[in-house]
KOLDO-609838 format. One line per field, with one value per residue (C-alpha): x, y, z. Coordinates in Angstrom, 2 decimals. Each point is the difference from the previous one (the first is absolute). Example, Ala and Ser with C-alpha at 12.3 -4.5 7.8 and 13.67 -1.06 7.14 Angstrom:
BEGIN
x <- (12.30 1.37);
y <- (-4.50 3.44);
z <- (7.80 -0.66);
This chain:
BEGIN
x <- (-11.27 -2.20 0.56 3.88 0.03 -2.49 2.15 2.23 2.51 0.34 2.53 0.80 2.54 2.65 -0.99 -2.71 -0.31 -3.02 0.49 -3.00 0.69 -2.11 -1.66 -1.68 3.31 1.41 2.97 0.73 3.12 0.81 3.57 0.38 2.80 2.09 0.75 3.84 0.48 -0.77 -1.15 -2.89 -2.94 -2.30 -3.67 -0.33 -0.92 3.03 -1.46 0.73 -2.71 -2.41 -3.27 -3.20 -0.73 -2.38 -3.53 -0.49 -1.53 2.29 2.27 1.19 2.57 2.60 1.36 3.32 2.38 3.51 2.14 3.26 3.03 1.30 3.79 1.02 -1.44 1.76);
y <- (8.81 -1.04 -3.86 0.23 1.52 -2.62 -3.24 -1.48 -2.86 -2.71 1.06 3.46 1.53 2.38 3.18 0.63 2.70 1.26 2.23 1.55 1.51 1.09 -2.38 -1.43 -1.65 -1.67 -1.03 -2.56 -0.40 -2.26 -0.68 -4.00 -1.28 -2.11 -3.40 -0.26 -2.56 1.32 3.42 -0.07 1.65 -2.49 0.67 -1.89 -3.00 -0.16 1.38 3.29 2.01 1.21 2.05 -2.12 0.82 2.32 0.03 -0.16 2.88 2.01 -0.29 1.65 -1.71 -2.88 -0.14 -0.31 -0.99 0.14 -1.00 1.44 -0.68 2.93 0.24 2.99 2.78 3.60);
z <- (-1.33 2.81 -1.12 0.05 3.48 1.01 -1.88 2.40 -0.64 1.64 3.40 0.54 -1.85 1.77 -2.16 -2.08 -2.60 -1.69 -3.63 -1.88 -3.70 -2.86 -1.86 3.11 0.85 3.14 1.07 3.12 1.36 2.73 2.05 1.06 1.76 -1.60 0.23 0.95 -1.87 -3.32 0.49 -1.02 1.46 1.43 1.78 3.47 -2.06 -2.00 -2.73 -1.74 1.53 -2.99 0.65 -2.40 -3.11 0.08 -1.58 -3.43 -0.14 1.37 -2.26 -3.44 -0.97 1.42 3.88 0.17 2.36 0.50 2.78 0.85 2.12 1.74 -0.60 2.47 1.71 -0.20);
């Protein structure tokens, strides 16, 4: 836990969410604005924002990552 709070990405995200659950899991989730053009979220480089991989051994099984394009708020 203390690693993912610590991680940053490269720019600063507009939200940030941290989820714990059992199994030693966490969850980020990070808001980026999105590139008019496309609408995709993009980091202040351009670049989806994406925390690093984090050390080997921290981890149980596979990070994964998944981006998504909001399509309406309600």
């Amino acid at each position: 836990m203390a690693w993912a709070r610590e991680a940053r990405p490269a720019g600063r995200p507009l939200r940030r969410e941290t989820f714990t659950a059992p199994g030693d899991r966490v969850l980020v989730i990070t808001w980026w604005p999105a590139d008019t053009a496309t609408g995709t979220a993009v980091g202040t480089d351009g670049a989806p924002g994406e925390l690093p991989d984090p050390p080997a051994d921290l981890v149980r099984r596979p990070v994964h990552r998944w981006r998504f394009t909001s399509v309406g708020v309600e």
